[in-house]
C-alpha positions, -999 to 999 in steps of 0.1 A, spaced: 155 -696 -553 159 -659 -561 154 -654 -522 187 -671 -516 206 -652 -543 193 -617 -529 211 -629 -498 242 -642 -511 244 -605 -532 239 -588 -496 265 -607 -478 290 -601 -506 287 -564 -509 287 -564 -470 322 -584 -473 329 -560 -505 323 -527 -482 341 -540 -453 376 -548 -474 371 -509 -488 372 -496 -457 399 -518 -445 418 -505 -477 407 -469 -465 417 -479 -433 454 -487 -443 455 -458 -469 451 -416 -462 446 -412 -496 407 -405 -486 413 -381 -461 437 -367 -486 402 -366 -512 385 -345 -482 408 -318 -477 411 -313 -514 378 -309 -514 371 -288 -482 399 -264 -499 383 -260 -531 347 -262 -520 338 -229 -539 352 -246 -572 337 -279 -569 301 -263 -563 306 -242 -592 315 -271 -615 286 -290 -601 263 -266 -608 273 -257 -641 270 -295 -644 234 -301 -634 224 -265 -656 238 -275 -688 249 -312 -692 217 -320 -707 227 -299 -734 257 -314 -736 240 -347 -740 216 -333 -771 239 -321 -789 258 -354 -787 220 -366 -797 222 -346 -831 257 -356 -842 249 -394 -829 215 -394 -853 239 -393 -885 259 -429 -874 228 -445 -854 196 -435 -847 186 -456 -818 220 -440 -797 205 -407 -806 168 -412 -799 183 -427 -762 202 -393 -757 176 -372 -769 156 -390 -741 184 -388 -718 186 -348 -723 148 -348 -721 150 -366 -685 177 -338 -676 159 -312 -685 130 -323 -664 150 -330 -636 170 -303 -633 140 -278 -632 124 -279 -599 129 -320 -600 99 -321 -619 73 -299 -601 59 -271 -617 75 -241 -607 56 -212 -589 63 -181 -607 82 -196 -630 111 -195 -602 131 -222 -585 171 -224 -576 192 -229 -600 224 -215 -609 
């Protein structure tokens, strides 16, 4: 039974991808998206840097002021900071010299 329904999933999002790109098709909107991007790519890989260094402690502080109305929305942020933090330095692995890249 759960078989069949793994296969009616995949032929849906198959038929859900196909009217996307036939929306993309129609549209330039995404190759509007692209140049943007190839434009400003200087900007955008700043921002997503600066992202990936400090949104974790963007997400603990949220932690400690979310604590004070509900401690089970702060102890998940706390976690999700904690997972940040791991991830973002060397994706987990220990770092040799105490080095990797990062911004």
């Amino acid at each position: 039974m759960n078989f069949i329904c793994i296969i009616k999933q995949t032929k849906m999002a198959k038929k859900g991808k196909k009217i996307v790109k036939k929306i993309l098709d129609k549209t330039n909107i995404d190759e509007k998206i692209i140049a943007n991007i190839d434009e400003n790519r200087s900007l955008y890989n700043k921002i997503l840097c600066y992202t990936k260094c400090y949104g974790g402690y963007l997400l603990a502080v949220g932690a400690g002021c979310t604590f004070g109305a509900n401690i089970w929305w702060g102890l998940g942020l706390l976690a999700a900071s904690a997972g940040w933090a791991y991830w973002a330095t060397c994706k987990g692995r220990i770092c040799k010299g105490g080095k990797c890249k990062n911004c």
